[in-house]
TIPARO-587791 format. One record per residue (C-alpha): residue in three letters; x, y negated, z negated; chain; residue number from 1. Coordinates in nm, 3 decimals, decimal comma. Layout:
% TIPARO-587791
PT marti      xx      yy      zz vopa zado
PT   ALA       X       Y       Z    A  NUM
...
END
This chain:
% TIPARO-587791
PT marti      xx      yy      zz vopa zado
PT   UNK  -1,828  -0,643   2,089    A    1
PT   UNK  -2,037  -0,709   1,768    A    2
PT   UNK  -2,299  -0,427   1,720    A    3
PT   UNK  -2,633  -0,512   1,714    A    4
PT   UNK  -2,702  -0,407   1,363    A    5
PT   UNK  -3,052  -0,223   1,381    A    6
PT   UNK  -3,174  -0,002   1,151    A    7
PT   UNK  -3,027   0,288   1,347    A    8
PT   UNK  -2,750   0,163   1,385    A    9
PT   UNK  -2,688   0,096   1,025    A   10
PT   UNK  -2,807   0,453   0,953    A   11
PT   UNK  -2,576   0,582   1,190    A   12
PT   UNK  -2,289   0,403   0,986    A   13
PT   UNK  -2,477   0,546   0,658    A   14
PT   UNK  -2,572   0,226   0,526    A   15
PT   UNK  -2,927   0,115   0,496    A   16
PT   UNK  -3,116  -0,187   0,569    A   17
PT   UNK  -3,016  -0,424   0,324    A   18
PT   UNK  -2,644  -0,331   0,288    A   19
PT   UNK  -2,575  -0,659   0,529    A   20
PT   UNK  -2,712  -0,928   0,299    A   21
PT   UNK  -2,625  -0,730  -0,001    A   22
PT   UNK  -2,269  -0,707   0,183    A   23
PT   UNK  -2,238  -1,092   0,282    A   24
PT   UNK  -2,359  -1,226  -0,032    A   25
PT   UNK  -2,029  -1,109  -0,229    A   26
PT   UNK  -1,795  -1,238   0,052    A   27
PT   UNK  -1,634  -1,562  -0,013    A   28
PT   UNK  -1,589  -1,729   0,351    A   29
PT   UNK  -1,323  -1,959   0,358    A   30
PT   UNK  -1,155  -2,165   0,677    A   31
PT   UNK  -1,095  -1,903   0,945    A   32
PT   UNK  -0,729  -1,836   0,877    A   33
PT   UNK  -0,760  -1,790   0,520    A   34
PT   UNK  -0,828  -1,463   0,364    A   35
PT   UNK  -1,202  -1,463   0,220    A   36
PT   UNK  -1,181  -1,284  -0,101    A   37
PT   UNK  -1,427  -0,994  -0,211    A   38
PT   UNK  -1,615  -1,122  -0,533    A   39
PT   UNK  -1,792  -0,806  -0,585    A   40
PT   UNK  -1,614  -0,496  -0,756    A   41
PT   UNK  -1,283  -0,380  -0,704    A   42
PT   UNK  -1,066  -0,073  -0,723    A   43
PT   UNK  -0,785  -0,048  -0,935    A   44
PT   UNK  -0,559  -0,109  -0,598    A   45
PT   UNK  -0,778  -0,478  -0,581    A   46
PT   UNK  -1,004  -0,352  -0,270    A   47
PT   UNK  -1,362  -0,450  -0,275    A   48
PT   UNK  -1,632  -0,151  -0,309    A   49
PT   UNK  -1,970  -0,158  -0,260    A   50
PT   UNK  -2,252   0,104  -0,270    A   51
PT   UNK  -2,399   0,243   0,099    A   52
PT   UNK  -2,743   0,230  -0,060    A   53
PT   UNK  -2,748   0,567   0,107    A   54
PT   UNK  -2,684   0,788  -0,213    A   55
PT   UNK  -2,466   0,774  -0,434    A   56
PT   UNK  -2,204   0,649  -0,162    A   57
PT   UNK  -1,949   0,346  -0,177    A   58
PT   UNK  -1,694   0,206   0,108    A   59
PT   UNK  -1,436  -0,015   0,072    A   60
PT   UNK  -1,545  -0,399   0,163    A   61
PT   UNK  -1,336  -0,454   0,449    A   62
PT   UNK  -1,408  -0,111   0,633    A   63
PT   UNK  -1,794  -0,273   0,616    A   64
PT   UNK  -1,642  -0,563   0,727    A   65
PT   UNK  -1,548  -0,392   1,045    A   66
PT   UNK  -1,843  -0,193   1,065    A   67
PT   UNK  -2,111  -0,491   1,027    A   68
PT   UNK  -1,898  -0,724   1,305    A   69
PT   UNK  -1,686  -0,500   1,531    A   70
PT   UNK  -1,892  -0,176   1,562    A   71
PT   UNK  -1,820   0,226   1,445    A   72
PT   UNK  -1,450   0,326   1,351    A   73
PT   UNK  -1,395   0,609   1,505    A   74
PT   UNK  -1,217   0,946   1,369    A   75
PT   UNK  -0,919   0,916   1,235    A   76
PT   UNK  -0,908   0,521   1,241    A   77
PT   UNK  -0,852   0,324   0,911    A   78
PT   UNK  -0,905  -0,057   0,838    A   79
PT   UNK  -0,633  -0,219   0,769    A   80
PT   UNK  -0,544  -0,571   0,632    A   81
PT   UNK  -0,306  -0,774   0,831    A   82
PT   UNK  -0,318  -1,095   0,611    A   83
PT   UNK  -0,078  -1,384   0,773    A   84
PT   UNK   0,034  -1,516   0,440    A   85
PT   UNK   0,067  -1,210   0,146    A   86
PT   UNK  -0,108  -0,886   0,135    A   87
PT   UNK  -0,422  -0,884  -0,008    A   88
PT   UNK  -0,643  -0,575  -0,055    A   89
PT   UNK  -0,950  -0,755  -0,100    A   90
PT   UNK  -0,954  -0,978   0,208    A   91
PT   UNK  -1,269  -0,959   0,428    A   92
PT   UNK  -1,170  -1,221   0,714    A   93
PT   UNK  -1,225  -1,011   1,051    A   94
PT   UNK  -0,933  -1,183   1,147    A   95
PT   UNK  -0,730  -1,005   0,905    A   96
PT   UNK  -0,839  -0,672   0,992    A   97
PT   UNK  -0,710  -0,391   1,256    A   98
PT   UNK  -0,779  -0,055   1,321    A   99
PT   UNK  -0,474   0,171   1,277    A  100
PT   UNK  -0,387   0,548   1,158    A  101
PT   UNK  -0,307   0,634   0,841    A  102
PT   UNK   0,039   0,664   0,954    A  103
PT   UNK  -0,001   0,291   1,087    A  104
PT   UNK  -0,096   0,192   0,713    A  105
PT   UNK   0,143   0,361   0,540    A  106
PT   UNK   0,440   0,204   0,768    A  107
PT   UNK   0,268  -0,106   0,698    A  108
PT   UNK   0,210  -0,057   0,345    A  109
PT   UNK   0,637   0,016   0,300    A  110
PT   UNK   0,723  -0,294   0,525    A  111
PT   UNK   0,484  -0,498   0,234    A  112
PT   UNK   0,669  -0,309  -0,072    A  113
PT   UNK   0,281  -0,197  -0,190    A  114
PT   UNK   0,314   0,158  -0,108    A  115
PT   UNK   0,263   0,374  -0,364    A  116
PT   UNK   0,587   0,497  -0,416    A  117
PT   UNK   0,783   0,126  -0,367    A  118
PT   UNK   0,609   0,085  -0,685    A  119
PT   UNK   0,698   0,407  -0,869    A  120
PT   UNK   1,046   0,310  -0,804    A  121
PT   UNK   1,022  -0,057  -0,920    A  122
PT   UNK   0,881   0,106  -1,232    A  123
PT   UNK   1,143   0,359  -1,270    A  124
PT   UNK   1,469   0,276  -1,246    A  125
PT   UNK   1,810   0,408  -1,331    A  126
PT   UNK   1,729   0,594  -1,650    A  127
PT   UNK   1,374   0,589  -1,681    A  128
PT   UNK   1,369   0,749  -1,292    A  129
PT   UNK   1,229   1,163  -1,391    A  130
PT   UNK   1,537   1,260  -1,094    A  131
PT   UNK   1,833   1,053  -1,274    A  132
PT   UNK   2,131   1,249  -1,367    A  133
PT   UNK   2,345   0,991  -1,462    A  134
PT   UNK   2,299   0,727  -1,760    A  135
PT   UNK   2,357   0,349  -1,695    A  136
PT   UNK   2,699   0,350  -1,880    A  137
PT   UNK   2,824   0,639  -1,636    A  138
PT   UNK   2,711   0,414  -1,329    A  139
PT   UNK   2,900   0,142  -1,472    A  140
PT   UNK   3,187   0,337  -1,530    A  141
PT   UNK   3,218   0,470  -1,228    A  142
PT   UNK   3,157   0,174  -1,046    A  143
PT   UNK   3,473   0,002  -1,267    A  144
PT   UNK   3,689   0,235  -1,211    A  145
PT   UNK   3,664   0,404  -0,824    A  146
PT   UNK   3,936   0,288  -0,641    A  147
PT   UNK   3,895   0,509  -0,294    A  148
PT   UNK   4,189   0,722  -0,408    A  149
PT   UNK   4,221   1,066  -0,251    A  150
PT   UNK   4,021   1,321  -0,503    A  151
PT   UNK   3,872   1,055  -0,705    A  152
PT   UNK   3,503   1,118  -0,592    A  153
PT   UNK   3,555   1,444  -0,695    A  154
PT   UNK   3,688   1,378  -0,966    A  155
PT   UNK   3,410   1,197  -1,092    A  156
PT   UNK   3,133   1,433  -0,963    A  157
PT   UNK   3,295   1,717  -1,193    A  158
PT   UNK   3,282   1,499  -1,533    A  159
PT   UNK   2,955   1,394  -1,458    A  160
PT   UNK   2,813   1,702  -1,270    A  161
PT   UNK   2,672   1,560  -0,983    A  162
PT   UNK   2,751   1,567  -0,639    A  163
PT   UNK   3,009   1,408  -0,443    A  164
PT   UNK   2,770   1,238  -0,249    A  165
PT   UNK   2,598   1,073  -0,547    A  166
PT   UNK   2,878   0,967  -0,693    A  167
PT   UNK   2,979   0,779  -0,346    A  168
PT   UNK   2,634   0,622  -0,318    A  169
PT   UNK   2,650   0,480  -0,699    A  170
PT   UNK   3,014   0,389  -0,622    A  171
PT   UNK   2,901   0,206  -0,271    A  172
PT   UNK   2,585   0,060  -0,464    A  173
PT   UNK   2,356   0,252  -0,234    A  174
PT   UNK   2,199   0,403  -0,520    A  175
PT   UNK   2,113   0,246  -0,870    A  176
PT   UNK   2,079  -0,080  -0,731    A  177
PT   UNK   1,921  -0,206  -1,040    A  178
END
C-alpha cells in the first residue's frame, strides 16, 4: 500500500519535505522491467546516496525507493535488489526491490558472486591468498605426480608441511582452482 507521503510521514522516515522531488529528479525511469539507474552519487559498492535533508544524514537510493512507494521498513528489514537480468546496486525500479534480512542479502549477495569475500578471493589467488602455504610450482607438482598410492598423501603433506587434507583437496582440484 503506497504511503501517503505527508509531512509526518516523511518526518517519521527522517526525511523532510522536499527529499521526494529532490529524490525523483536523480532517478532515471526506464520501461517497467528495466532497472532505472541512480544518476545521483554513488558509493564505492555503485549504490545511489542521497542526503535526508534531516542533518547531516544520507540513505542509500533504493531504501528511499521503498520508503517513498511501499511505506516504513521495519526493524531489522533491508532493501534488497532483485534485478531480473544482472545485479545492479544502483537500480531504483520498485520492481526490483524486496525486503529481506541481512542474512537474506548476504545469501543473495554469494549466489550473485558480489559478496565481499567472492571478491577477496577472485583477487587473491593461489600465492597472493595471505592463508597459502603452498607455492604454484608445489600445486603443480603435486597434482603431476599423485597417483592414489597408499602413503602418498602423506607423503606429500610432510615435504611440503601441510596437512593431509590439503594436499588431497589440491590433488582433487578442490582447492587452488586457479
Amino acid at each position: 500500500m503506497k504511503p501517503e507521503l505527508t509531512a509526518e510521514y516523511l518526518a517519521s522516515q527522517g526525511l523532510n519535505e522536499t527529499f521526494p522531488q529532490r529524490f525523483w529528479a536523480k532517478v532515471d525511469i526506464r520501461g517497467l522491467n528495466e532497472c532505472w539507474p541512480w544518476i545521483g552519487a554513488t558509493g564505492e559498492k555503485g549504490h545511489g546516496h542521497i542526503w535526508t535533508g534531516i542533518g547531516k544524514v544520507q540513505i542509500n537510493a533504493h531504501r528511499a525507493a521503498w520508503i517513498l512507494t511501499r511505506g516504513p521498513i521495519h526493524d531489522g528489514l533491508r532493501c534488497l535488489h532483485n534485478c531480473p537480468v544482472r545485479h545492479n546496486p544502483a537500480c531504483c525500479n520498485l520492481t526490483h526491490l524486496k525486503l529481506g534480512t541481512l542474512s537474506d542479502n548476504a545469501m543473495d549477495s554469494l549466489a550473485q558472486g558480489t559478496h565481499y569475500f567472492s571478491n577477496c578471493e577472485r583477487l587473491f589467488r593461489g600465492e597472493r591468498h595471505g592463508m597459502a602455504k603452498l607455492s604454484q610450482a608445489q600445486v603443480d607438482y603435486i597434482r603431476k605426480n599423485y597417483t592414489a598410492t597408499h602413503g602418498q598423501l602423506a607423503g606429500f603433506a610432510r615435504r611440503f608441511n601441510v596437512s593431509i587434507t590439503s594436499v588431497w583437496r589440491v590433488a582433487h582440484q578442490l582447492s587452488w582452482t586457479g
